[in-house]
C-alpha positions as CSV (number, residue, x, y, z in Angstrom):
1,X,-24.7,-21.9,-41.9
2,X,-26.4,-19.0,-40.2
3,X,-29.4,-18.9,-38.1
4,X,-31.5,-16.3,-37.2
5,X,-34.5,-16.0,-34.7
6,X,-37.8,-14.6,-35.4
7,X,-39.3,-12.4,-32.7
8,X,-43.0,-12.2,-33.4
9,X,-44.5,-10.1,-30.9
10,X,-47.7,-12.7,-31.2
11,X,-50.4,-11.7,-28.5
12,X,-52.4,-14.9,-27.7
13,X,-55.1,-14.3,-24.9
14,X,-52.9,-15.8,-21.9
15,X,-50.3,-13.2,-22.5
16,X,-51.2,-9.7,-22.1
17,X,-48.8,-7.1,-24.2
18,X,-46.0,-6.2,-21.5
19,X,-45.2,-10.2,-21.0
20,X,-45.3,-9.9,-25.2
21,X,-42.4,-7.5,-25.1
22,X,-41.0,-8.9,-21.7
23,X,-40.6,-12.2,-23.6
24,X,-39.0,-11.0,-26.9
25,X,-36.3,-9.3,-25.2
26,X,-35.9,-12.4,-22.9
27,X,-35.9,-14.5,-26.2
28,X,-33.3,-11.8,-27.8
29,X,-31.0,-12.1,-25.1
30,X,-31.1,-15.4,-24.9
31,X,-30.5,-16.0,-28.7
32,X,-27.5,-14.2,-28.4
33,X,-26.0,-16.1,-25.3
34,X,-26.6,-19.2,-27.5
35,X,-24.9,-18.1,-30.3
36,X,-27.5,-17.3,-32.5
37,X,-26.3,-15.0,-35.7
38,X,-29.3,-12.9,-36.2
39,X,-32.6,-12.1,-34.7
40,X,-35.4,-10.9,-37.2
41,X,-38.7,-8.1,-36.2
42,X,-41.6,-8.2,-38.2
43,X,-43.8,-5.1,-38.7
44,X,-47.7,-5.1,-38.2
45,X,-50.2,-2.9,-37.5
46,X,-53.5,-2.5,-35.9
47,X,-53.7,-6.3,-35.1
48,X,-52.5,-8.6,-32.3
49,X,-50.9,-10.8,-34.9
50,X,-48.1,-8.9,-33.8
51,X,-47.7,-6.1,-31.6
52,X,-45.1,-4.6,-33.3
53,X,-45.7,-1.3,-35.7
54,X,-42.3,-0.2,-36.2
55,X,-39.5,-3.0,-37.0
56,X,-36.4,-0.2,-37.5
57,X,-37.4,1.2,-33.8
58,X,-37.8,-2.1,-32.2
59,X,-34.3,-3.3,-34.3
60,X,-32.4,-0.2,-33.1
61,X,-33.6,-0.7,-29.1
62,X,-32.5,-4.8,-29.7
63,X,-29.3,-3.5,-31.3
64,X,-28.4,-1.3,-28.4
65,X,-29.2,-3.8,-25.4
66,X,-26.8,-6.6,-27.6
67,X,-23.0,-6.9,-28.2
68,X,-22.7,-9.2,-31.0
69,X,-26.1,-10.7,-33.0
70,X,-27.0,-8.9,-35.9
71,X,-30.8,-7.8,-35.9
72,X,-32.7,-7.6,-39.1
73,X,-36.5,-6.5,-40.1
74,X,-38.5,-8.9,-41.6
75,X,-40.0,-6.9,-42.7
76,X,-40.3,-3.4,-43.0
77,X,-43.6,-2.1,-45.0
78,X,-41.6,0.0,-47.5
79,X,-44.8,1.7,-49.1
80,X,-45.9,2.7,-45.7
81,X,-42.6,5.3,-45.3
82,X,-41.1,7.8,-47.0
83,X,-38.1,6.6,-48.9
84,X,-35.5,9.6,-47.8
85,X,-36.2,8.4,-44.1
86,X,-35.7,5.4,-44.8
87,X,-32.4,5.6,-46.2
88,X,-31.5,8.1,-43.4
89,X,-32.9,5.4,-40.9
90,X,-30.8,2.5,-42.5
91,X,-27.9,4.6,-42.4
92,X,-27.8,5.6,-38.8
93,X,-28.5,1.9,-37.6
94,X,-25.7,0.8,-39.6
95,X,-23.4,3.3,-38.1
96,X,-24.4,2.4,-34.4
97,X,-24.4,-0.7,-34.8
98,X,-21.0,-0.8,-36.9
99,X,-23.0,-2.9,-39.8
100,X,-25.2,-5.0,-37.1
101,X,-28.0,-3.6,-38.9
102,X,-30.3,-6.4,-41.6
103,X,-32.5,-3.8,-43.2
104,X,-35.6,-6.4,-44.6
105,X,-38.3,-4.8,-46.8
106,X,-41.5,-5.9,-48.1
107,X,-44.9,-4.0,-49.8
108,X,-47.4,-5.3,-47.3
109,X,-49.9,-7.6,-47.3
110,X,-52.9,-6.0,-44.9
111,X,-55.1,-3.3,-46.4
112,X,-55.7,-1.3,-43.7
113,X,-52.3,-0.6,-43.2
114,X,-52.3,1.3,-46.7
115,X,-55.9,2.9,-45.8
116,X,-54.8,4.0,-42.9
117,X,-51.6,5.4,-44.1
118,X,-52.4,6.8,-47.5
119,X,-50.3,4.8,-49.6
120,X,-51.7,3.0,-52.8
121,X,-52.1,-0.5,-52.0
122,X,-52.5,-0.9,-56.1
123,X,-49.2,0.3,-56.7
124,X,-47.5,-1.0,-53.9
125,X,-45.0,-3.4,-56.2
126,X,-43.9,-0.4,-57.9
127,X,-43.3,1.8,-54.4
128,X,-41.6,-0.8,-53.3
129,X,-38.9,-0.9,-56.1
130,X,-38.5,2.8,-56.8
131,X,-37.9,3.0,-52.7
132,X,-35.1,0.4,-52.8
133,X,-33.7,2.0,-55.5
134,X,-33.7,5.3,-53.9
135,X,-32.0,4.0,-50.9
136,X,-29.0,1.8,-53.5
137,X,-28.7,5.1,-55.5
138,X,-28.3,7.3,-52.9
139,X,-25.4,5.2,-51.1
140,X,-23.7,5.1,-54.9
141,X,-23.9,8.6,-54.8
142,X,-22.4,8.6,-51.0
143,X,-25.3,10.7,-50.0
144,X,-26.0,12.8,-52.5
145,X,-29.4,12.5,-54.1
146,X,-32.2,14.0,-56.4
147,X,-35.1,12.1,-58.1
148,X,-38.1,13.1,-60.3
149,X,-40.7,10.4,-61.0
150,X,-44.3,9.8,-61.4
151,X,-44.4,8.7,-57.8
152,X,-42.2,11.1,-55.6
153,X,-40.2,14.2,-56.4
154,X,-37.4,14.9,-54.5
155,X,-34.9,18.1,-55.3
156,X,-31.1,17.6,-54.7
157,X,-30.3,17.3,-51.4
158,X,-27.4,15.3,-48.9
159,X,-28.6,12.6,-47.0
160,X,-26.8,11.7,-43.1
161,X,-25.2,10.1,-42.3
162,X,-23.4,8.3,-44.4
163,X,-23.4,4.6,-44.4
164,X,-20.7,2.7,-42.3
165,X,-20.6,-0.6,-44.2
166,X,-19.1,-1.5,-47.5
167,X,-20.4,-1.4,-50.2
168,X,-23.5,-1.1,-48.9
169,X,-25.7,-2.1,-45.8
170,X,-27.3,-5.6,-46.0
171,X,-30.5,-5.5,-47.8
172,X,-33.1,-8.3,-48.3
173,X,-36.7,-8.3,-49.8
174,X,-39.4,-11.0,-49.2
175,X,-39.9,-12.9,-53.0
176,X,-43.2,-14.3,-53.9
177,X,-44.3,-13.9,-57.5
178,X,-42.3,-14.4,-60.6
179,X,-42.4,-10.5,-60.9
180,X,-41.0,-9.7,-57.7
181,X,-38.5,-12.4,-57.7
182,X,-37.1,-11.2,-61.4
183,X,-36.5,-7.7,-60.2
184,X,-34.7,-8.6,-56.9
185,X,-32.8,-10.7,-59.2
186,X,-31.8,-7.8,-61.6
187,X,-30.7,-5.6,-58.8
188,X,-28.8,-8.6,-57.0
189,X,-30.9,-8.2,-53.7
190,X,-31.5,-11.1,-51.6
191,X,-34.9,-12.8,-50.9
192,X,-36.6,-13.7,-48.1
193,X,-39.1,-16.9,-48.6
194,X,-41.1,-19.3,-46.0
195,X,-40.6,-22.4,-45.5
196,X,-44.7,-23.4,-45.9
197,X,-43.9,-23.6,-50.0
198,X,-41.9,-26.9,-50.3
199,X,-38.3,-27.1,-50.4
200,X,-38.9,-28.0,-54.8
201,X,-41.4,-24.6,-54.8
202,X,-38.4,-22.7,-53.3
203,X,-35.6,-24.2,-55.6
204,X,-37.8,-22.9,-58.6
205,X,-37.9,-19.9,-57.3
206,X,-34.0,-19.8,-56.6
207,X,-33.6,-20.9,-60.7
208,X,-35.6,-18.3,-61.8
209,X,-33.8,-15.5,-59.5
210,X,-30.1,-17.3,-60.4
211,X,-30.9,-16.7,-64.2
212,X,-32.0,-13.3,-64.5
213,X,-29.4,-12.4,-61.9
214,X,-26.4,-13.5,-63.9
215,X,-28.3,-11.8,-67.0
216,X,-27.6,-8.9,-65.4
217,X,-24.1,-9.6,-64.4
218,X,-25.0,-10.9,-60.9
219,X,-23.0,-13.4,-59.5
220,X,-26.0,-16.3,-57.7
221,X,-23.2,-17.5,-55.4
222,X,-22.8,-14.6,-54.0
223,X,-26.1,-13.9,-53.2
224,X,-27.2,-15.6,-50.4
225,X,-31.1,-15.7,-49.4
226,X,-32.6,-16.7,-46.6
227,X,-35.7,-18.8,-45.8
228,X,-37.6,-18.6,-42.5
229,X,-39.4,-21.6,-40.5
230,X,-41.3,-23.0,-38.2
231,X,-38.7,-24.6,-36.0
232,X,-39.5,-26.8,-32.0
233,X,-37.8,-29.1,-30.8
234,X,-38.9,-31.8,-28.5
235,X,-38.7,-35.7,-27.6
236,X,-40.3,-36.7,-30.3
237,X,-42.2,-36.0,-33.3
238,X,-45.8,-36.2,-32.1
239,X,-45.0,-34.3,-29.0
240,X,-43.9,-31.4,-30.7
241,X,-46.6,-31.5,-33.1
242,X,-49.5,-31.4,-30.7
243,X,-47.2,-28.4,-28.8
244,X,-47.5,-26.2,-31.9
245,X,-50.2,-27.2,-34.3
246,X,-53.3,-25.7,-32.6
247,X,-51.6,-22.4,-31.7
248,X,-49.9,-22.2,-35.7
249,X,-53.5,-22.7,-37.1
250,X,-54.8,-19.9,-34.9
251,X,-52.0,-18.0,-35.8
252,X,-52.7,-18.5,-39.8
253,X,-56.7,-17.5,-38.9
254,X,-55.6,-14.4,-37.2
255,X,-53.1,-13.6,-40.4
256,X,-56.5,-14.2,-42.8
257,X,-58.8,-12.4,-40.9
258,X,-56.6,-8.9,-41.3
259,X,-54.9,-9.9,-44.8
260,X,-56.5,-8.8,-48.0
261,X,-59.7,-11.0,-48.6
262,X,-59.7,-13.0,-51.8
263,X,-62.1,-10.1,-53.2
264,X,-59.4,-8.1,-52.5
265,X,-57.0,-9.7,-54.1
266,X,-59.2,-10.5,-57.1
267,X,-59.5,-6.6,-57.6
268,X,-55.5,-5.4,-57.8
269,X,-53.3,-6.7,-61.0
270,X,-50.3,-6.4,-59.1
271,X,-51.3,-9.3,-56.5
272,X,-52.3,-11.5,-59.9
273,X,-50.1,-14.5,-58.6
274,X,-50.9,-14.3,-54.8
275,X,-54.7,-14.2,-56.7
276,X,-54.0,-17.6,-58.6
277,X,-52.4,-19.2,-56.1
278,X,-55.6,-18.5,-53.5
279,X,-57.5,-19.9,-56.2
280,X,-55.6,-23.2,-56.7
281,X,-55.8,-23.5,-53.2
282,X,-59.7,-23.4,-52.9
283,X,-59.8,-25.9,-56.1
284,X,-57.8,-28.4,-54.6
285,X,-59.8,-27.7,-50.8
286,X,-56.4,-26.9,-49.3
287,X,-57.4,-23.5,-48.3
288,X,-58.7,-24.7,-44.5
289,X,-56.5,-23.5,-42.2
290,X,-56.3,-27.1,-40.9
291,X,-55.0,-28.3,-43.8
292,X,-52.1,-25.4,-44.4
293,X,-51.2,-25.6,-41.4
294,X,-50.8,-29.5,-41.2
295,X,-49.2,-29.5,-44.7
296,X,-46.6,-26.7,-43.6
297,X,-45.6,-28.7,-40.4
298,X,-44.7,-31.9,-42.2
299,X,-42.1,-30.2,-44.2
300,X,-40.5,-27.6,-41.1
301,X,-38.0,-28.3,-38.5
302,X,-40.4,-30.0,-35.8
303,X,-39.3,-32.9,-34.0
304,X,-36.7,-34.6,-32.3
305,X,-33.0,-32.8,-32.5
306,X,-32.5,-35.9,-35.1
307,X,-36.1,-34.8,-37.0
308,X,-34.4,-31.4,-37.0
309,X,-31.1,-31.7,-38.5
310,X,-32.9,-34.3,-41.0
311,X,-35.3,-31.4,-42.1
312,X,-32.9,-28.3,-42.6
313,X,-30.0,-30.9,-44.3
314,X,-32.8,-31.8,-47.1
315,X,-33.7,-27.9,-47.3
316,X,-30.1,-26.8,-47.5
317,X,-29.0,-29.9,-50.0
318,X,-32.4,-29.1,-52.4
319,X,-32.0,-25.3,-52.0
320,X,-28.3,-24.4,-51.7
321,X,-29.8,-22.3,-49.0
322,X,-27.5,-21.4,-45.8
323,X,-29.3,-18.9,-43.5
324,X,-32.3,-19.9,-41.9
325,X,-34.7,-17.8,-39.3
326,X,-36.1,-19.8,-36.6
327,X,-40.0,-19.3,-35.4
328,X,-39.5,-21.0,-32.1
329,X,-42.5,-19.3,-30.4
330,X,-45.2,-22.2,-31.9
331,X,-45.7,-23.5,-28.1
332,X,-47.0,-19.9,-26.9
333,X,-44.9,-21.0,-23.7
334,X,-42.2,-18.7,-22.0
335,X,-40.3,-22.1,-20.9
336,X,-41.3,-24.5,-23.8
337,X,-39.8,-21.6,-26.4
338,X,-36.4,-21.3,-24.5
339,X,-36.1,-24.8,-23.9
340,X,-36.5,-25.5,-27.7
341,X,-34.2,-22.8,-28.1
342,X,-31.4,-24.1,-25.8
343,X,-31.6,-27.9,-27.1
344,X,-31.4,-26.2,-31.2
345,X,-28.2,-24.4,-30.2
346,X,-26.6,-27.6,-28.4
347,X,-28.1,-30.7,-30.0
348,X,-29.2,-29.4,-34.1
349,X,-26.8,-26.6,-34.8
350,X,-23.5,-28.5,-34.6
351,X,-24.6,-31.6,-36.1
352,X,-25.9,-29.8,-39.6
């Protein structure tokens, strides 16, 4: 098993943005001390929802200040960036870091990130894919690369440095829809999924990806994807509950409030299934925060250490899932969050 920690860069009001970043590199360093495998930076932009706009630059300062955790980006908006820096950015980490580096992409989900930006948020799926595949090709081709395609045009050129892991830097991709999931699957790339979407939801998913992966001469065993979670830990069940539930649904309102509105999402084919799903949500009156919020607890990692290992044992037994990122920062407390943090790495970890 392998567990990661997510560092969100949350603002609530209580905190203002130095003890945000105070906090995350006190959580960082701790994560490592416990023996953590991984801690994961997630990329956002003009909202407090997270106060980080740059994953690779915040990943390459946690990478320098640690000795041994890996540090991954989950994620990087790959539509938002040119796809040459990107691979040049990668590259670099993964030599610094001698292969430290978890390079996690995604195509964004926040439309004024691609207004702000100039990038088509209608063709987003497709930047996303041609960009990975500029990266893959251009480590095949140790550095070398030219491309000529509807989207970008780039003459022959060398790309530095070249990348210090083999065969390739880690890459992963967060997998919603069918779409998405089939091409990661064709290219043998690893997914990133949430824990909100029951463990049944995400062995589905994990069927679909295994068959077109081996239809492509992918090996599923050798893939291994990685699911993220809302994780505390406390005396019991109810207590940590009531630590966390008010804050998540916040949390999920903030998210809404700067995500693209169902009208949104109605108007771009390539968000069809994110669409559909909205819609099934409404039907069944299960689009309240309250309600995903409350739903998505009673399947996560809250609860005693024994609630804990019970809840990450079922994922991992209906999933074949092993690597798991940890969202200990529910509580919104500096103490609460380490605390939790400690007892996972004495009292859950060994025990699973």
């Amino acid at each position: 098993m392998r567990w990661g920690v997510a560092l969100t860069t949350y603002k609530p009001p209580h905190w203002d943005q130095r003890s945000v970043f105070t906090n995350s590199l006190e959580f960082a360093t701790e994560a490592e001390k416990l023996g953590f495998d991984d801690l994961w930076v997630l990329e956002h932009h003009f909202t407090e929802y997270g106060l980080c706009p740059d994953a690779i630059l915040m990943a390459s300062y946690l990478l320098g200040m640690t000795k041994r955790i890996k540090v991954g980006t989950a994620i990087t908006v790959a539509p938002l960036n040119h796809p040459v820096r990107l691979v040049e950015q990668v590259s670099l980490l993964d030599q610094l870091s001698s292969g430290r580096f978890l390079a996690g992409f995604g195509r964004g989900f926040f439309p004024l990130d691609f207004e702000i930006f100039g990038a088509n948020a209608s063709e987003n799926h497709k930047i996303l894919q041609e960009w990975i595949d500029i990266i893959l090709t251009t480590w095949r081709q140790e550095g070398r690369l030219r491309w000529e395609s509807d989207l970008i045009k780039i003459p022959e050129i060398s790309i530095f440095p070249s990348k210090f892991t083999n065969p390739r830097p880690p890459i992963y991709v967060v997998g919603e829809s069918p779409s998405t999931i089939e091409w990661a699957a064709s290219i043998g790339i690893p997914l990133i999924m949430n824990v909100p979407q029951s463990a049944e939801q995400i062995r589905a998913k994990l069927d679909l990806y295994a068959e077109i992966a081996e239809s492509n001469g992918h090996d599923p065993r050798d893939i291994h994807h990685v699911i993220s979670a809302v994780v505390h830990v406390a005396d019991s069940r109810d207590e940590a509950y009531n630590d966390i539930v008010r804050n998540i649904e916040e949390w999920h309102d903030d998210a809404m409030r700067v995500a693209f509105s169902s009208d949104q999402l109605r108007n771009l084919p390539n968000y069809r299934f994110h669409w559909s799903q909205l819609q099934d949500a409404i039907l069944k009156g299960e689009s309240d925060a309250s309600v995903v919020v409350r739903r998505a607890l009673e399947i996560s990692p809250v609860g005693t250490p024994a609630d804990c290992i019970e809840a990450f044992q079922y994922l991992r037994e209906q999933t074949g899932v092993d690597h798991y990122i940890c969202g200990f920062e529910g509580t919104l407390d500096r103490e609460k969050i380490l605390k939790s943090m400690r007892r996972f790495a004495l009292d859950v970890i060994p025990n699973i």
